[in-house]
PDB file of the backbone (N, CA, C, O) and the ligand in Angstrom, with CONECT records:
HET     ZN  A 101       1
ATOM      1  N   UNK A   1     -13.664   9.565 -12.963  1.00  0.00           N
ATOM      2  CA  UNK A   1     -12.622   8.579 -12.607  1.00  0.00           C
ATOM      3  C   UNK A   1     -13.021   7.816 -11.345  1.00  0.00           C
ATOM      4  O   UNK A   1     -13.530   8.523 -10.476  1.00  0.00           O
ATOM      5  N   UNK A   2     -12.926   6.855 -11.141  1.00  0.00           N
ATOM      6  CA  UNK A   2     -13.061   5.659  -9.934  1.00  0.00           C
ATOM      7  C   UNK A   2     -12.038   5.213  -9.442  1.00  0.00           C
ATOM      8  O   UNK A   2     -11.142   4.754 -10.151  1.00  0.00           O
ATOM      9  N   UNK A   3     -11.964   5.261  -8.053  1.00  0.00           N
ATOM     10  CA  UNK A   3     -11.020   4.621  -7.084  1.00  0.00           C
ATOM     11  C   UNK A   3     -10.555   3.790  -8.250  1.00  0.00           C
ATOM     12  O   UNK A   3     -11.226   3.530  -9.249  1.00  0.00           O
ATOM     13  N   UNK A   4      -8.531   3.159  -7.836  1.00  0.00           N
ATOM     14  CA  UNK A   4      -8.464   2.013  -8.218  1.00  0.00           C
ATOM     15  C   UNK A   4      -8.966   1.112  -7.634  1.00  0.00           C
ATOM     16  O   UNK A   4      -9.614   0.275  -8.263  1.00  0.00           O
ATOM     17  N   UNK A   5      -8.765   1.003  -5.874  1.00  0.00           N
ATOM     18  CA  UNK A   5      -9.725   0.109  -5.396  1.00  0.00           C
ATOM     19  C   UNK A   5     -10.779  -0.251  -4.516  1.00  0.00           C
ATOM     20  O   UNK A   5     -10.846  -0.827  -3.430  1.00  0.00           O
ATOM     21  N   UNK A   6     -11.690   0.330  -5.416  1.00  0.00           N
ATOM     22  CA  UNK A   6     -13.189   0.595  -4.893  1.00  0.00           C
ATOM     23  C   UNK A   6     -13.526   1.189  -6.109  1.00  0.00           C
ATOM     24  O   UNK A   6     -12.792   1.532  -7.035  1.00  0.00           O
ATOM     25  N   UNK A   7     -15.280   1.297  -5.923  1.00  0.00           N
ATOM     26  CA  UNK A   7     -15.967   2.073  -7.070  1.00  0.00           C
ATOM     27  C   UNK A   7     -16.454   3.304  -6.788  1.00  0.00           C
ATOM     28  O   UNK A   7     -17.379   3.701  -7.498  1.00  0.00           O
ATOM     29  N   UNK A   8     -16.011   4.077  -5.831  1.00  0.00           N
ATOM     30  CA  UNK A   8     -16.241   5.316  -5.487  1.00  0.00           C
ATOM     31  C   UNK A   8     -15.268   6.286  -6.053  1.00  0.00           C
ATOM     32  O   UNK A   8     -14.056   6.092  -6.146  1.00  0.00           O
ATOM     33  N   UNK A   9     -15.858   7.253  -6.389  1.00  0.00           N
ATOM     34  CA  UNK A   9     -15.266   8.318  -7.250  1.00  0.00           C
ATOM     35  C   UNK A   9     -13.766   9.026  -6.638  1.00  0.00           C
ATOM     36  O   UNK A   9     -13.833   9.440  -5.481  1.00  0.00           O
ATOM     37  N   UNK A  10     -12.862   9.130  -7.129  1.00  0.00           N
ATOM     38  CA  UNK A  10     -11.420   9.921  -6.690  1.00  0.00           C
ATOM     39  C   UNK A  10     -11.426  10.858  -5.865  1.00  0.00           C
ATOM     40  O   UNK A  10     -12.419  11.574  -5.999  1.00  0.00           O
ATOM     41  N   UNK A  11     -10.855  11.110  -5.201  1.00  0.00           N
ATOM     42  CA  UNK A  11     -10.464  12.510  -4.337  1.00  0.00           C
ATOM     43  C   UNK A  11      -9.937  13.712  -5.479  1.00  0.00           C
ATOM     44  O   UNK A  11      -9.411  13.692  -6.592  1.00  0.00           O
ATOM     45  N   UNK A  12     -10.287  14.495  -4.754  1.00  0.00           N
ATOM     46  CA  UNK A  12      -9.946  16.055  -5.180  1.00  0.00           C
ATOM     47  C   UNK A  12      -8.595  15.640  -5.204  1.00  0.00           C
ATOM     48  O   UNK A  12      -8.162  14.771  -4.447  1.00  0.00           O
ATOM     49  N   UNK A  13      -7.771  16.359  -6.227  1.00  0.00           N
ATOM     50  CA  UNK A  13      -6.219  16.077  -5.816  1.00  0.00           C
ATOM     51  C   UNK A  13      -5.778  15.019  -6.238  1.00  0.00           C
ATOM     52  O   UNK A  13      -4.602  15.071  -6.598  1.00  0.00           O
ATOM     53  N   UNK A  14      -6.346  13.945  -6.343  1.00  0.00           N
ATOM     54  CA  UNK A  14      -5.720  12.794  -6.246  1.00  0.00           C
ATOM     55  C   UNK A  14      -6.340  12.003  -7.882  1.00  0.00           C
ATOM     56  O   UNK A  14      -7.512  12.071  -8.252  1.00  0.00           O
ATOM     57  N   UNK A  15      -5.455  11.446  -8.487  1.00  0.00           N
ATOM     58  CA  UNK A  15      -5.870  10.664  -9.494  1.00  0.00           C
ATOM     59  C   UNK A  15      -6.316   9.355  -9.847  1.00  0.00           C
ATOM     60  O   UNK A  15      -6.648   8.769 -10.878  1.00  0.00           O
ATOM     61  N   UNK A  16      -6.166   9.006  -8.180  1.00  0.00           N
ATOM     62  CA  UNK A  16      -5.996   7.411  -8.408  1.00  0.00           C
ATOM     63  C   UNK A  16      -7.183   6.980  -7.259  1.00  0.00           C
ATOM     64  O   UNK A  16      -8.231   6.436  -7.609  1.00  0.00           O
ATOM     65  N   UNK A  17      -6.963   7.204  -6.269  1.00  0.00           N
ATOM     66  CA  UNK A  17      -7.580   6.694  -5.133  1.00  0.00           C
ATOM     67  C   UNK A  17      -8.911   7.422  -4.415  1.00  0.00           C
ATOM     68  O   UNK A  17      -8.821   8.626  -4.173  1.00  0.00           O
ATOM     69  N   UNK A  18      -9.940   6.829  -4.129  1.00  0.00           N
ATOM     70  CA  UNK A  18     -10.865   7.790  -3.444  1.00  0.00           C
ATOM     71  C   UNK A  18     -10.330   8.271  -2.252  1.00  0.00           C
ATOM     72  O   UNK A  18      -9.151   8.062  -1.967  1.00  0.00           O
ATOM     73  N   UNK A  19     -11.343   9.109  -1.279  1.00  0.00           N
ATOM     74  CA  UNK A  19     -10.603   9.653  -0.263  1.00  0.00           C
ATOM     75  C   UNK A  19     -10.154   8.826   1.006  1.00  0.00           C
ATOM     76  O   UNK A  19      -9.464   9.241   1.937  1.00  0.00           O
ATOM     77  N   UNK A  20     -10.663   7.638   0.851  1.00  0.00           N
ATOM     78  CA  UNK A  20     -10.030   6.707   2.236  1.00  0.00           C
ATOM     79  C   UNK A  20      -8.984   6.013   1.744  1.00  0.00           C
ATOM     80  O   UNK A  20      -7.961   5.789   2.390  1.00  0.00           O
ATOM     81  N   UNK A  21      -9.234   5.567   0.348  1.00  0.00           N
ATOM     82  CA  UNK A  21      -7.893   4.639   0.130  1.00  0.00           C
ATOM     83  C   UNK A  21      -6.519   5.587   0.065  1.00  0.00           C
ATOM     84  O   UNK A  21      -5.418   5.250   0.500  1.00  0.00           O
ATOM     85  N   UNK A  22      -6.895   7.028  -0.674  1.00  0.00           N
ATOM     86  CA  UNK A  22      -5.785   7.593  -0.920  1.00  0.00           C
ATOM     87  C   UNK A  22      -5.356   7.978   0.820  1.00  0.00           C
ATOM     88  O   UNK A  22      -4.159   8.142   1.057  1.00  0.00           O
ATOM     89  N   UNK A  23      -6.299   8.098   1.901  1.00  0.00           N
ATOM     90  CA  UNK A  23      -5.555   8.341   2.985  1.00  0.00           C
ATOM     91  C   UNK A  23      -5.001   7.145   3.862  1.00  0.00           C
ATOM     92  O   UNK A  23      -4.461   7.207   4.966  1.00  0.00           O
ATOM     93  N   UNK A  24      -5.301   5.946   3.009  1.00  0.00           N
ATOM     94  CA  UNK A  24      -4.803   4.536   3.592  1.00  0.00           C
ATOM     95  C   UNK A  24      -3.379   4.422   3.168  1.00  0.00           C
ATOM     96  O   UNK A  24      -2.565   3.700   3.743  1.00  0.00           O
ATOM     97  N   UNK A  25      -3.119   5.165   2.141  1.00  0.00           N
ATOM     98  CA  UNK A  25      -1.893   5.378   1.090  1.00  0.00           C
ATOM     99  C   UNK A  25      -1.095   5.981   1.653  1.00  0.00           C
ATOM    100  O   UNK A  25       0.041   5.515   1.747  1.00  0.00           O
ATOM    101  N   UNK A  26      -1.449   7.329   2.266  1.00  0.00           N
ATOM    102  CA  UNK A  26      -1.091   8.358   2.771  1.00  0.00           C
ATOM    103  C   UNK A  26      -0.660   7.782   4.152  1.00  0.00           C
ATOM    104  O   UNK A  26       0.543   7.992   4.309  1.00  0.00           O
ATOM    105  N   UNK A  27      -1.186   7.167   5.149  1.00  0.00           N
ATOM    106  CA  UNK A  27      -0.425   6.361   5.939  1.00  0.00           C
ATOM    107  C   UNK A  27       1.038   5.064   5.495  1.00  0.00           C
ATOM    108  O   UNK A  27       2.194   4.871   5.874  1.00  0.00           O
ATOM    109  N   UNK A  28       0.191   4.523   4.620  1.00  0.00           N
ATOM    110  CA  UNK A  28       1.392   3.609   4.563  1.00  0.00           C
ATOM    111  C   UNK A  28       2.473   4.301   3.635  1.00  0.00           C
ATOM    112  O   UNK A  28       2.868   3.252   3.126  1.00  0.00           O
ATOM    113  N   UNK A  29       3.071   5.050   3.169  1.00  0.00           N
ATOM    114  CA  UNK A  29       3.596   5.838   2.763  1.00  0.00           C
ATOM    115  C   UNK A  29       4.703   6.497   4.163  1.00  0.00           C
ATOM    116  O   UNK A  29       5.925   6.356   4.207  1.00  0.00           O
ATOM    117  N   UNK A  30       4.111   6.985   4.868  1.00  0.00           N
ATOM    118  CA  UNK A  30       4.261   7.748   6.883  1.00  0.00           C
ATOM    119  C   UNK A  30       5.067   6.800   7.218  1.00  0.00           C
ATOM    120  O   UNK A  30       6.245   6.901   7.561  1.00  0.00           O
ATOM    121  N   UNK A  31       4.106   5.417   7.067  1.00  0.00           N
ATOM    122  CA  UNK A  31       5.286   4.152   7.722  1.00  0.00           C
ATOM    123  C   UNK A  31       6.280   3.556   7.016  1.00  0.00           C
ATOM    124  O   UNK A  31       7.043   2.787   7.600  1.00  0.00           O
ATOM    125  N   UNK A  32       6.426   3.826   5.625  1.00  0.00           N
ATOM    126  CA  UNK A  32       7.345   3.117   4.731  1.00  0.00           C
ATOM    127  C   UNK A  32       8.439   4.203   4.885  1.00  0.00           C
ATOM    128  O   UNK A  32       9.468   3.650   4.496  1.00  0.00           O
ATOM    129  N   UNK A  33       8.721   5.416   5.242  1.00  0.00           N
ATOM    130  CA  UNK A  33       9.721   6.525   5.496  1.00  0.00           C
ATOM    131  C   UNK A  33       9.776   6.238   6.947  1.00  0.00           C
ATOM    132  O   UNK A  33      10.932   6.082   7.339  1.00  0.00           O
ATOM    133  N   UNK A  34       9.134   6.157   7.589  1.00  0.00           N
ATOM    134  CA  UNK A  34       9.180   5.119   9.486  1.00  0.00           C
ATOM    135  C   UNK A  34      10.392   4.069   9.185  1.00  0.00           C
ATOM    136  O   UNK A  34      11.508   4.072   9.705  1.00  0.00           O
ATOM    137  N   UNK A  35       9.802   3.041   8.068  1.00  0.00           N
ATOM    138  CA  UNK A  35      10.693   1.657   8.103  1.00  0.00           C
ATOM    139  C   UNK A  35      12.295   2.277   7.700  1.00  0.00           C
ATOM    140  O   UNK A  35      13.442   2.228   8.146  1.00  0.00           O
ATOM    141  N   UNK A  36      11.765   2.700   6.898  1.00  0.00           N
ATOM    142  CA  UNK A  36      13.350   2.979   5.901  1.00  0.00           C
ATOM    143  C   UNK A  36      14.587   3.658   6.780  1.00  0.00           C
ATOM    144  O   UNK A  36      15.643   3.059   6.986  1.00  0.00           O
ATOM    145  N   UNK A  37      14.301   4.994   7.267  1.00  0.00           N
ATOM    146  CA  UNK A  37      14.652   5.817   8.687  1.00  0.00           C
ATOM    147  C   UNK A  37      15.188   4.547   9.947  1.00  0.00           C
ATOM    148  O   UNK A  37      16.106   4.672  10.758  1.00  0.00           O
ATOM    149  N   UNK A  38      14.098   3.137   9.719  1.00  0.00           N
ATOM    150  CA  UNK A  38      14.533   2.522  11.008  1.00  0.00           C
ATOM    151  C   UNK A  38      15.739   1.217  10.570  1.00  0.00           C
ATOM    152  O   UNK A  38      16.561   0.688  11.318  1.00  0.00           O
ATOM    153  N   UNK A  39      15.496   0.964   9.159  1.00  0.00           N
ATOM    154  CA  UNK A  39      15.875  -0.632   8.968  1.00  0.00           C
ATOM    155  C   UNK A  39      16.721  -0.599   7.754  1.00  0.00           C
ATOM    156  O   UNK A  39      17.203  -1.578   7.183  1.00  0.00           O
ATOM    157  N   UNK A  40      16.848   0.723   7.410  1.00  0.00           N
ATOM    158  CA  UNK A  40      17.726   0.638   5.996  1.00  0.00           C
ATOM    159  C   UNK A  40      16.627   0.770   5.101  1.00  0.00           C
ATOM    160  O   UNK A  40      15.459   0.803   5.488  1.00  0.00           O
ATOM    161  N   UNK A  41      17.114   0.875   3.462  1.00  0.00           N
ATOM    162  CA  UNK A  41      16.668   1.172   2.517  1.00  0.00           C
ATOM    163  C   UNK A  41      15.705  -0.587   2.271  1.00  0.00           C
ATOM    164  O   UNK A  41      15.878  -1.677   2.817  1.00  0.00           O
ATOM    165  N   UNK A  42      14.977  -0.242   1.487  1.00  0.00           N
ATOM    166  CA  UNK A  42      13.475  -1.685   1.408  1.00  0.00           C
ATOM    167  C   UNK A  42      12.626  -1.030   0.339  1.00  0.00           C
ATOM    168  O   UNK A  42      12.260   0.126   0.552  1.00  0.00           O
ATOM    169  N   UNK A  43      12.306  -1.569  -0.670  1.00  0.00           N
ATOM    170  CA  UNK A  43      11.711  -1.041  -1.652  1.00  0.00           C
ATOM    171  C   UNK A  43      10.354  -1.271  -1.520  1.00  0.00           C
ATOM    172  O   UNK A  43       9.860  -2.314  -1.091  1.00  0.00           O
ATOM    173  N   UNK A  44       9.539   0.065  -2.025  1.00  0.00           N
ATOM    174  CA  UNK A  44       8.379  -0.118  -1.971  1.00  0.00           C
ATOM    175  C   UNK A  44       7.409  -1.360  -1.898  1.00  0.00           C
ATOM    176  O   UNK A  44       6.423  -1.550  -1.187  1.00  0.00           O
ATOM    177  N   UNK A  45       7.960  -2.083  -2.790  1.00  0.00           N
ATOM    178  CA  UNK A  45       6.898  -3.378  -3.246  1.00  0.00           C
ATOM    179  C   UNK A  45       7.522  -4.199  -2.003  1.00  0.00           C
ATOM    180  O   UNK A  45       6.733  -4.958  -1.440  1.00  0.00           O
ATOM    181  N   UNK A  46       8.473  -4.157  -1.645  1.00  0.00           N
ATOM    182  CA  UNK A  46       9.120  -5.116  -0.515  1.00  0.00           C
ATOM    183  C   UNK A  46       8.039  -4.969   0.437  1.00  0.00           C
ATOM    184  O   UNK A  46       7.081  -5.663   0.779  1.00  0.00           O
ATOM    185  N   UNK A  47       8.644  -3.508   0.845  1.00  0.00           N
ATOM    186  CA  UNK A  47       7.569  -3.100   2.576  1.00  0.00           C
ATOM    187  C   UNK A  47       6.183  -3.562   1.982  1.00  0.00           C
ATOM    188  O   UNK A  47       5.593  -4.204   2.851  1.00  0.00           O
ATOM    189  N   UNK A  48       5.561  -3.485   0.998  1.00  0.00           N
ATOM    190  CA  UNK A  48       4.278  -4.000   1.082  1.00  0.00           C
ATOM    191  C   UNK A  48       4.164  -5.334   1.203  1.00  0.00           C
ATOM    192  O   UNK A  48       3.563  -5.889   2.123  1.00  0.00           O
ATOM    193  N   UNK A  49       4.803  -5.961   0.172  1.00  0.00           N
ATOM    194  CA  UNK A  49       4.795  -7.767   0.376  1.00  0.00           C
ATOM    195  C   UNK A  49       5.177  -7.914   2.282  1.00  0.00           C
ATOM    196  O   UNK A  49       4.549  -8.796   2.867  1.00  0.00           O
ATOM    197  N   UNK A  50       6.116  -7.100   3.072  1.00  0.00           N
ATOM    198  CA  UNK A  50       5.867  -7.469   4.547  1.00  0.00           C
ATOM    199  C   UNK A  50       5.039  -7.296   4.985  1.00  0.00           C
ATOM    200  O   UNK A  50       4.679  -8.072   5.869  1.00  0.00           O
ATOM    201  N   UNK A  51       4.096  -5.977   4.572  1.00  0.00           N
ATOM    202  CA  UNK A  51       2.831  -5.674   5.483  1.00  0.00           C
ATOM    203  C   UNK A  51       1.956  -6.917   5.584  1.00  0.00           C
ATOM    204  O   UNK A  51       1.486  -7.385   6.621  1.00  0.00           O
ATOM    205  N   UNK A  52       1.777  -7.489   4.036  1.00  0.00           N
ATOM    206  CA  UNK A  52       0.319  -8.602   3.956  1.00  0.00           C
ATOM    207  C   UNK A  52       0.289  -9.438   5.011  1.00  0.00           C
ATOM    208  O   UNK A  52      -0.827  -9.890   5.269  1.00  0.00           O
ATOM    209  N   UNK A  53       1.272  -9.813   5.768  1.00  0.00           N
ATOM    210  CA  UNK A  53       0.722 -11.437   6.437  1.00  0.00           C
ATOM    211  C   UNK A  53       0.304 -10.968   8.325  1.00  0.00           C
ATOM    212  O   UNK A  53       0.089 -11.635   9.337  1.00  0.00           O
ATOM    213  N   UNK A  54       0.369  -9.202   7.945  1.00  0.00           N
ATOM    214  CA  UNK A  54       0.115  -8.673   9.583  1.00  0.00           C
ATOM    215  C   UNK A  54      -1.542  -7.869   9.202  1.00  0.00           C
ATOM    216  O   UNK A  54      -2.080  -7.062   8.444  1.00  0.00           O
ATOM    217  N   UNK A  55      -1.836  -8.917  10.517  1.00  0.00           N
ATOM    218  CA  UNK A  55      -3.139  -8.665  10.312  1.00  0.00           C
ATOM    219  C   UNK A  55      -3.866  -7.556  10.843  1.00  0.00           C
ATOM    220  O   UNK A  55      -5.000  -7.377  10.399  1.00  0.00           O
ATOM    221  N   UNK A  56      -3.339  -6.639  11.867  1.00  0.00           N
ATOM    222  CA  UNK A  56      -3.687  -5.448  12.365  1.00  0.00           C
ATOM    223  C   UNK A  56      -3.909  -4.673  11.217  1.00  0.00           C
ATOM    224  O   UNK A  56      -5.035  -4.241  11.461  1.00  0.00           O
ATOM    225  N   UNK A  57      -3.600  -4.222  10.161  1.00  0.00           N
ATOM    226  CA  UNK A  57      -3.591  -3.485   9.066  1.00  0.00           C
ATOM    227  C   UNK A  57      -5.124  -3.607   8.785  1.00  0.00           C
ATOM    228  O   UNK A  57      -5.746  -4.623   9.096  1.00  0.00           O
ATOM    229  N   UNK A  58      -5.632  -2.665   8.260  1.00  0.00           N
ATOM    230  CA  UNK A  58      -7.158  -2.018   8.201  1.00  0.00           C
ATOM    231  C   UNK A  58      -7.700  -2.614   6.924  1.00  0.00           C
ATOM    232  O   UNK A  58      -6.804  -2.995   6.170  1.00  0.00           O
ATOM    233  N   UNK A  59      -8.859  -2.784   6.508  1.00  0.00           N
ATOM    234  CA  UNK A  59      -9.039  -3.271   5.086  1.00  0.00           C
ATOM    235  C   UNK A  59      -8.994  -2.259   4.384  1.00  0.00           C
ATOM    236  O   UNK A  59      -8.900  -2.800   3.282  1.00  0.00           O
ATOM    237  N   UNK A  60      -8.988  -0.781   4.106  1.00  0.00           N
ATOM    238  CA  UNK A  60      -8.899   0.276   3.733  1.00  0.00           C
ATOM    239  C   UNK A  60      -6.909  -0.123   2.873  1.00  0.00           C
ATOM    240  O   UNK A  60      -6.590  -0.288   1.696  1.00  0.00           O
ATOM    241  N   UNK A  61      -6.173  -0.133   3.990  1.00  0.00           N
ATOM    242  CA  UNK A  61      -5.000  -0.229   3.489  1.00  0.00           C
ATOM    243  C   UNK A  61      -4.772  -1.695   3.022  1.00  0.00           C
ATOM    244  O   UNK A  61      -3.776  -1.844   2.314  1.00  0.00           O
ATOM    245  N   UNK A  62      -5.734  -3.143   3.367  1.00  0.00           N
ATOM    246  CA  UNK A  62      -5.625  -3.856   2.973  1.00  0.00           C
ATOM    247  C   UNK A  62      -5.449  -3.807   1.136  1.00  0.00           C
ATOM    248  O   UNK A  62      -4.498  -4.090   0.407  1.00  0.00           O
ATOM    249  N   UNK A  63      -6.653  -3.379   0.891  1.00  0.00           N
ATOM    250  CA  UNK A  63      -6.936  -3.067  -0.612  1.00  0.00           C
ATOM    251  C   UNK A  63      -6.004  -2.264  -1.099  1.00  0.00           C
ATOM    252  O   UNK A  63      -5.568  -2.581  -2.206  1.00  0.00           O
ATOM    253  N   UNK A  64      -5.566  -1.307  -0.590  1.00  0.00           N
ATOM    254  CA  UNK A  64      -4.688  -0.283  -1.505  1.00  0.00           C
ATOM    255  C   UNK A  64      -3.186  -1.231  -1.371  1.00  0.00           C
ATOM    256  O   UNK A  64      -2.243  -1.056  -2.142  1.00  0.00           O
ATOM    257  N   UNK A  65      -3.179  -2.128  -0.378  1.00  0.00           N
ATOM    258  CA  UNK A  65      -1.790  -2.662  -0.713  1.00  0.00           C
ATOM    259  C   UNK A  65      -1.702  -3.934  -1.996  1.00  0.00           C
ATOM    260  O   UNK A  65      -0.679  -4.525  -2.340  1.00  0.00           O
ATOM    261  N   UNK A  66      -3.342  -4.158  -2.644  1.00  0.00           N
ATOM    262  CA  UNK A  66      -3.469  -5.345  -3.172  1.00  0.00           C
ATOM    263  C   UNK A  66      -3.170  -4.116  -4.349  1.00  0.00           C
ATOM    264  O   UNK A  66      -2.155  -3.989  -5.033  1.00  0.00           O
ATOM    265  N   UNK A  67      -4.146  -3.439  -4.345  1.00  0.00           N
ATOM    266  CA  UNK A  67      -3.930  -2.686  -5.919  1.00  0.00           C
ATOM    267  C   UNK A  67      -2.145  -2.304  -5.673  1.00  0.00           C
ATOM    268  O   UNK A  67      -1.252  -2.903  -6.271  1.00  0.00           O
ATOM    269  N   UNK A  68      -2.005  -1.624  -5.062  1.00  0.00           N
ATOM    270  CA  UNK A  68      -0.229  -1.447  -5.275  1.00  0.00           C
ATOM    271  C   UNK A  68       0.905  -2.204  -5.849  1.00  0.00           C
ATOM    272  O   UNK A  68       1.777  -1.899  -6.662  1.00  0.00           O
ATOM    273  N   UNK A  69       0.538  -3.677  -4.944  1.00  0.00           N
ATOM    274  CA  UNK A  69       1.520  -4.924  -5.630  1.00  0.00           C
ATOM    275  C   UNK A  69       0.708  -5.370  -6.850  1.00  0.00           C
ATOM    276  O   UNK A  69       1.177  -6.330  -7.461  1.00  0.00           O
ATOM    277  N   UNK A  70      -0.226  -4.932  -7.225  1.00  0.00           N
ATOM    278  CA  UNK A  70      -0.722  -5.563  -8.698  1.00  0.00           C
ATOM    279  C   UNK A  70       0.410  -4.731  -9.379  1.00  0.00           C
ATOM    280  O   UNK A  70       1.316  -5.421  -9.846  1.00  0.00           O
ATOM    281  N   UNK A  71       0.511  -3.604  -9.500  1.00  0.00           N
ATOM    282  CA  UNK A  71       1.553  -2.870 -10.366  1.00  0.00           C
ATOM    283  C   UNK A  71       2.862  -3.172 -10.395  1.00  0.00           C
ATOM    284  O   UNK A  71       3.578  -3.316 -11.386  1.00  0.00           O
ATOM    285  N   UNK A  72       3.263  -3.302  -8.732  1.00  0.00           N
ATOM    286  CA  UNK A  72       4.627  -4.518  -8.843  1.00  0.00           C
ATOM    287  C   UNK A  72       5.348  -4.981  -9.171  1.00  0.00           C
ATOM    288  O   UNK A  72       5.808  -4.394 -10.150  1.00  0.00           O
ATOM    289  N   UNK A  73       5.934  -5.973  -8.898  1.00  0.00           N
ATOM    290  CA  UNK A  73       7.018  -6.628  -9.156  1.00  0.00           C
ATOM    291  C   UNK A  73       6.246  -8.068  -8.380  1.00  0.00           C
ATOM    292  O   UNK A  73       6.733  -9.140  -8.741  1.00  0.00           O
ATOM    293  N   UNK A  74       5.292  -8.130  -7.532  1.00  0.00           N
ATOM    294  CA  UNK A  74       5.446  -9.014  -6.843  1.00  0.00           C
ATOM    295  C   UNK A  74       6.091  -9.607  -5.433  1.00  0.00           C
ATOM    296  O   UNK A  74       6.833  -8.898  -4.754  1.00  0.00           O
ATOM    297  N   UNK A  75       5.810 -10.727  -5.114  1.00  0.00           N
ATOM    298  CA  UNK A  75       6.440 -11.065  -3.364  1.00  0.00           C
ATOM    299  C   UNK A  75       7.057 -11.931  -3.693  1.00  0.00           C
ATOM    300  O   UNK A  75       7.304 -12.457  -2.608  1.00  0.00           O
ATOM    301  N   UNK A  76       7.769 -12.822  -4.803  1.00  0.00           N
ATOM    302  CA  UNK A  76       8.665 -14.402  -4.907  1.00  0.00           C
ATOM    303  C   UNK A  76       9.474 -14.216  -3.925  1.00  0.00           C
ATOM    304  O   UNK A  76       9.636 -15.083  -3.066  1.00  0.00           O
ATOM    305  N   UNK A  77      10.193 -12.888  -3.907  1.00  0.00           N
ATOM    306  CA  UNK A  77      11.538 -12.708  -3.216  1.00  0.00           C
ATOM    307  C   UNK A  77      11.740 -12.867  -1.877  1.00  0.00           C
ATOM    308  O   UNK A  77      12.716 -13.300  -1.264  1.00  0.00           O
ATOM    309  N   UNK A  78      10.400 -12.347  -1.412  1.00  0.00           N
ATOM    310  CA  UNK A  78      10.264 -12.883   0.340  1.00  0.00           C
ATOM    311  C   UNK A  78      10.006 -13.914   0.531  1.00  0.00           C
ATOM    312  O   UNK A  78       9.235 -14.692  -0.031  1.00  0.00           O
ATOM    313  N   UNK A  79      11.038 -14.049   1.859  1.00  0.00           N
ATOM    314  CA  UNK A  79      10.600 -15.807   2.739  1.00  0.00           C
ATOM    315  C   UNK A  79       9.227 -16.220   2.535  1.00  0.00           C
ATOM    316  O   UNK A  79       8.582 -16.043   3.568  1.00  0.00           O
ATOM    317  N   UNK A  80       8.677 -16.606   1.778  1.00  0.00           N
ATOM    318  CA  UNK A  80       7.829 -17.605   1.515  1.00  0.00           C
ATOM    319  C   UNK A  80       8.287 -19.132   1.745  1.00  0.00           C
ATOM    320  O   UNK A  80       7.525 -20.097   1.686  1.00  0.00           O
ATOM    321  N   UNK A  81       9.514 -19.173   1.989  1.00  0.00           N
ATOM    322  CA  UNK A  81       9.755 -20.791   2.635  1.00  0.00           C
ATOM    323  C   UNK A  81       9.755 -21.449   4.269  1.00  0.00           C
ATOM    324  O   UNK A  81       9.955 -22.650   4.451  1.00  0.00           O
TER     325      UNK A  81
HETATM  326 ZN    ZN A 101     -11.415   3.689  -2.877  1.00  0.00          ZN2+
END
């Protein structure tokens, strides 16, 4: 099995992600129970469509947030105006 995103082989444990993306996951996951705890309830695909336009975010979690919203719903719903 291969990362979804990357071509390096899966983590032990894990079905989807090799071992950096799944621990890029594994952070943003830490901070999406951070947000929720701070700002009210925000759905997964939400908090990700906010992460994209902050650029501190690592390319590690960059990618795992692209493969994530591929599965999605998408960003229409956010201020994009
Ligand atoms: Zn990977």
């Amino acid at each position: 099995m291969k990362c979804a995103a990357c071509s390096r082989k899966v983590a032990q444990g894990d079905n989807r992600y090799c071992h950096y993306h799944s621990q890029a996951l594994a952070g943003l996951k830490q901070h999406y129970i951070a947000w929720t705890d701070a700002y009210g309830t925000i759905s997964w695909n939400d908090f990700l469509c906010r992460l994209v336009p902050l650029n501190e975010t690592g390319s590690w979690v960059n990618e795992v947030i692209a493969v994530e919203m591929d599965a999605g719903v998408g960003c229409a719903r956010i201020g994009k105006r």
